[in-house]
C-alpha positions as CSV (number, residue, x, y, z in Angstrom):
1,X,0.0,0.0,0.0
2,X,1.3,3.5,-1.0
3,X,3.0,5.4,1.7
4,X,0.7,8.3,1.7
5,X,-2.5,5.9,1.5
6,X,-1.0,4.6,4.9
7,X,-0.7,8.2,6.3
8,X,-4.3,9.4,5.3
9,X,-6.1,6.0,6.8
10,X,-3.8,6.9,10.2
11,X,-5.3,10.2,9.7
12,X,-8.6,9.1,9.1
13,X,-8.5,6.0,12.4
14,X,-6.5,8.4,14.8
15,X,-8.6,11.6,14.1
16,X,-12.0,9.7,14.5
17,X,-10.9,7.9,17.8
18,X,-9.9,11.0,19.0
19,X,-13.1,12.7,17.9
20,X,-15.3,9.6,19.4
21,X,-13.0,9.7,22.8
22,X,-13.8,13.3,23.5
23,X,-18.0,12.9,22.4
24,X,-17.8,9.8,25.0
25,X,-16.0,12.0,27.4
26,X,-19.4,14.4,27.4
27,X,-22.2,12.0,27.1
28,X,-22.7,12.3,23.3
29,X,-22.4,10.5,19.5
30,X,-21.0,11.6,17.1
31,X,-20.0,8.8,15.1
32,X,-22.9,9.9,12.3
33,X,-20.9,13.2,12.1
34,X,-17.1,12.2,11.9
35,X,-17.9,9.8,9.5
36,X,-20.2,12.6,6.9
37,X,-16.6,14.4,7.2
38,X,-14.3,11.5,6.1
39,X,-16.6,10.3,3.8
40,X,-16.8,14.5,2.1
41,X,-13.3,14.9,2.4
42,X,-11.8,11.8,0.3
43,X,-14.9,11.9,-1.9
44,X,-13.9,15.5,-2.7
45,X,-10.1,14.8,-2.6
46,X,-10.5,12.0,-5.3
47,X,-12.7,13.9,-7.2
48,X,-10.5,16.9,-7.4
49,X,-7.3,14.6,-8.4
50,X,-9.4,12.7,-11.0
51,X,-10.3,16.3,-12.5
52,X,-6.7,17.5,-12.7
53,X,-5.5,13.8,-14.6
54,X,-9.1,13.6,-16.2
55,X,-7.2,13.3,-19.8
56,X,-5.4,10.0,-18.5
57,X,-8.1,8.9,-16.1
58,X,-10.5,9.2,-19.6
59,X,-8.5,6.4,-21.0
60,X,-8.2,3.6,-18.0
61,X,-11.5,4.7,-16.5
62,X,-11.9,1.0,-14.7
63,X,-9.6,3.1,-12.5
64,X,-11.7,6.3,-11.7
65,X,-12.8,4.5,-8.0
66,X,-9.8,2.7,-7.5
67,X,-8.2,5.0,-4.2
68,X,-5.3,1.6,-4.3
69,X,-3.5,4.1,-7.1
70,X,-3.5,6.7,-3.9
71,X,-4.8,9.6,-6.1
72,X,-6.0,11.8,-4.1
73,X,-6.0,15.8,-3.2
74,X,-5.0,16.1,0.1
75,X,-5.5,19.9,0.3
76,X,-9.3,20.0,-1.3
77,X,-9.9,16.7,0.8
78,X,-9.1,18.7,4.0
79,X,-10.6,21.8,2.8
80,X,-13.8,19.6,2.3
81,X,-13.3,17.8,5.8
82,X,-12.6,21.6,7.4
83,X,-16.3,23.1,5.4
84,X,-18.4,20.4,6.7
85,X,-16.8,20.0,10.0
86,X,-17.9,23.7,10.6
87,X,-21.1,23.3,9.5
88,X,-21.8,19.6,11.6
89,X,-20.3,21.8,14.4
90,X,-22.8,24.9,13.7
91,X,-25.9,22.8,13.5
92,X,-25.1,19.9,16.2
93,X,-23.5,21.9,19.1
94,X,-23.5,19.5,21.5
95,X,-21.1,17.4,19.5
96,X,-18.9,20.7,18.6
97,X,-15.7,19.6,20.9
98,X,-15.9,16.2,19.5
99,X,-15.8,17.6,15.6
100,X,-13.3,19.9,16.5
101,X,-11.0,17.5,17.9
102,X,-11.1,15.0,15.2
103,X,-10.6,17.6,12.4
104,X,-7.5,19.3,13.9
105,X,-5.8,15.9,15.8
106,X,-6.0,14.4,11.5
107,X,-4.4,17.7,10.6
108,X,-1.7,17.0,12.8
109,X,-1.5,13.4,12.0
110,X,-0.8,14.2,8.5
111,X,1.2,16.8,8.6
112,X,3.6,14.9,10.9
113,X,2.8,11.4,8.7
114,X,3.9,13.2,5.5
115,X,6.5,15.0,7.1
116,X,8.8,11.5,8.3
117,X,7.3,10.0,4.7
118,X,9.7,13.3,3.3
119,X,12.8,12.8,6.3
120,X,12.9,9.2,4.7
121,X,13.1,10.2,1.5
122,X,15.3,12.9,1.6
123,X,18.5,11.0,3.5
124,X,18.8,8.2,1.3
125,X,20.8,8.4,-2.1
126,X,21.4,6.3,-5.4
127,X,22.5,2.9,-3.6
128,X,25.5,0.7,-5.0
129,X,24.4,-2.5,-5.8
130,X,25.2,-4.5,-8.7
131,X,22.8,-6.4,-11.1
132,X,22.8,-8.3,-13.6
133,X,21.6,-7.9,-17.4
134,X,19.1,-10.4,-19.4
135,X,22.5,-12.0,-20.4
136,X,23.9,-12.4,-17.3
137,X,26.3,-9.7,-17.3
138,X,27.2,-7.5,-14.1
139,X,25.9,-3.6,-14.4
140,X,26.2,-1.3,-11.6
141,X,22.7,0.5,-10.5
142,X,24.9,3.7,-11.0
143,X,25.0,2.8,-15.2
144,X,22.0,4.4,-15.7
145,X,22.9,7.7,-13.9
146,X,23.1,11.1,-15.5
147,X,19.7,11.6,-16.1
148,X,16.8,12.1,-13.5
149,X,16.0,7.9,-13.0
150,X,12.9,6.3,-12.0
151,X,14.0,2.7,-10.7
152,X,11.0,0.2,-10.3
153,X,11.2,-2.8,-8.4
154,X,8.8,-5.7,-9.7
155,X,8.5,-8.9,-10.6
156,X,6.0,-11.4,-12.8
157,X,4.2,-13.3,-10.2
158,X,2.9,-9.4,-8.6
159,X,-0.5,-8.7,-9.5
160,X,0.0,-5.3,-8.9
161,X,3.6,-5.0,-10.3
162,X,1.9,-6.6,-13.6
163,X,-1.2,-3.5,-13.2
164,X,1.0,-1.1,-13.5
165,X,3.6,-2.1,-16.0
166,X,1.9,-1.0,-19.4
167,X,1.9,2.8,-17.7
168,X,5.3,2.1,-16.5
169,X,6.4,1.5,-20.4
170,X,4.6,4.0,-21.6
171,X,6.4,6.6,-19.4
172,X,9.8,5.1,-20.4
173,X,8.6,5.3,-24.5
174,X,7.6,9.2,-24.0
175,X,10.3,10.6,-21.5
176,X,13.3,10.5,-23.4
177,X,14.6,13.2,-20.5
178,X,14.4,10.6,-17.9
179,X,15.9,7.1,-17.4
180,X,13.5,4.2,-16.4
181,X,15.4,1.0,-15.0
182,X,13.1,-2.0,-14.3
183,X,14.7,-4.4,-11.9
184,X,13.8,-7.7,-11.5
185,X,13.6,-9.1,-8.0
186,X,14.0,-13.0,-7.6
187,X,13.3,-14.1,-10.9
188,X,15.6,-15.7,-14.0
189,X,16.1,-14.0,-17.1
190,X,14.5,-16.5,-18.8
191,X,10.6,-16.2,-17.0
192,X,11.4,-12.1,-17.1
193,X,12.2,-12.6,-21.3
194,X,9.1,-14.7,-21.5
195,X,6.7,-12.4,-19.5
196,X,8.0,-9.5,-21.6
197,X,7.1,-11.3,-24.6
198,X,4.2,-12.5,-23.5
199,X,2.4,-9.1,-22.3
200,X,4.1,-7.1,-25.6
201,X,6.4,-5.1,-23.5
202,X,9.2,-3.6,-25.3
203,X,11.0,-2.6,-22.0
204,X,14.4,-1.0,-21.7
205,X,16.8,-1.3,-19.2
206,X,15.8,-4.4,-17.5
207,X,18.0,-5.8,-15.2
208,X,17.6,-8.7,-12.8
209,X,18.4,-8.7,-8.6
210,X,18.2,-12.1,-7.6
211,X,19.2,-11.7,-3.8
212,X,17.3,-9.0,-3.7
213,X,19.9,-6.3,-2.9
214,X,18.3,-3.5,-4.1
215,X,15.1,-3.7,-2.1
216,X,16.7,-4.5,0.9
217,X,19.1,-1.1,0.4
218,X,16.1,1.0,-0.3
219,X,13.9,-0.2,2.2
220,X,11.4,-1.6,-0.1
221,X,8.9,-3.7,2.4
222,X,6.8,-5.0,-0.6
223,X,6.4,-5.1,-4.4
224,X,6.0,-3.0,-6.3
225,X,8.2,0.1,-4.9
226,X,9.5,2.9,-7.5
227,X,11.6,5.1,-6.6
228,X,12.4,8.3,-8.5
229,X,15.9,9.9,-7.8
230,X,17.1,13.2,-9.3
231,X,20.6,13.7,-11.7
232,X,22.4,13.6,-9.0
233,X,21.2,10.4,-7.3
234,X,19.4,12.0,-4.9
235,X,16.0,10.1,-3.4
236,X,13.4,12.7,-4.4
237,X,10.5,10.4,-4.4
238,X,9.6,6.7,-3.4
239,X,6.1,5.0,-3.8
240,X,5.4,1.7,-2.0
241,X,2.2,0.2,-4.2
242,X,1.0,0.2,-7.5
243,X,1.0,3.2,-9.6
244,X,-1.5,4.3,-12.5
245,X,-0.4,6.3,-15.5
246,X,-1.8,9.6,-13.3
247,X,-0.1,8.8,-10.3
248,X,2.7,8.0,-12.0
249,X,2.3,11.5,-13.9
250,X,1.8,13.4,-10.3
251,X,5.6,11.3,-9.5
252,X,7.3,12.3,-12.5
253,X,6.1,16.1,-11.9
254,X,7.6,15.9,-8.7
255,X,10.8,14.7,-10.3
256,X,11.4,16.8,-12.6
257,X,11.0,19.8,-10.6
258,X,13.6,18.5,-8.4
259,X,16.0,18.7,-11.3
């Protein structure tokens, strides 16, 4: 699950139970309430992220309820969540602390959520691993340097890995200022050649991890994990879950303003 998912659901459990501890505290309920906020603020959030990718969303629109891609406004979310907070709070007063609470404590909670989410990021450079070709051959992660890299870490038997890969190809077709690397963890070069082949990916730069070096030395806990690292192999971006061709545009966005 994306990083940021994770922060908004702690935001979402730790702001409610906060909310719903104070409301108990005074005699009152305000489930009903806290939940009309969550439920208006990543309604709107989604909305508002759809709207800005609408062009990309147009084409996969299977993905248009799909929050597993995490794209979501966080800033028209919370604006939503603030707006109807204030007017449950107006109208039901005897459940105002309780409102209050919740909406400020998930403030907090995602401020501080995203801020260690940017800490981890921003301390960890290009590591030095080797891997190995689709011939066998030794290649230094650093090979690809020199341009602003996106490095994803996959492999055939990953649902979500296999999701994402046609927008991951896509990306590398089109960006001829960045350098896409897709390395392989676990696998043989001969089930990576035949899933290629097999799901019409004309990939470059595919290499192959089989002890898993890399993910261990970027702190990948799952598959699939990207990471996007600037020109001078700098960590500017990491995403732990599946990407779709507009999340992955919001990444690359990110990475190229980082240049």
């Amino acid at each position: 699950m994306p990083g940021q998912l994770l922060v908004i659901f702690a935001t979402i459990i730790l702001g409610s139970a906060i909310g719903n501890r104070v409301a108990t505290a005074r005699g009152v309920k305000a489930e009903g309430s806290l939940w009309l906020i969550i439920a208006g603020g990543v309604i709107v959030a989604r909305i508002a992220f759809v709207a800005r990718y609408w062009s990309l969303y147009a084409q996969e629109p299977w993905r248009l309820a799909d929050l597993r891609d995490g794209g979501l406004a966080p800033i028209a979310g919370f604006t939503a969540a603030v707006v109807i907070g204030a007017i449950l709070a107006w109208r039901r007063t005897d459940q105002r602390a309780a409102i209050v609470s919740a909406v400020w404590a998930g403030l907090f909670i995602w401020i501080g959520g995203n801020g260690l989410l940017r800490l981890a990021t921003d301390t960890q450079t290009l590591p030095e691993v080797t891997l190995k070709d689709l011939d066998g051959r030794a290649v230094p992660l650093s090979a690809f340097a020199g341009k602003p890299m996106v490095v994803n870490l996959w492999a055939s038997w990953c649902p979500p890995c296999r999701r994402e890969m046609p927008a991951l190809g896509k990306a590398q077709r089109e960006a001829s200022d960045l350098n896409f690397v897709f390395v392989n963890q676990g696998e043989d070069s001969a089930t990576v050649r035949a899933y290629m082949k097999g799901e019409g990916l004309p990939l470059r730069n595919v290499v192959l991890d089989p002890g898993g070096e890399l993910a261990k030395a970027a702190g990948a806990p799952g598959l699939p994990t990207t990471l996007f690292f600037d020109a001078k192999g700098i960590l500017v971006d990491k995403r732990m879950g599946e990407v779709s061709s507009a999340t992955l545009a919001e990444h690359l966005a990110v990475l190229r303003g980082r240049r």
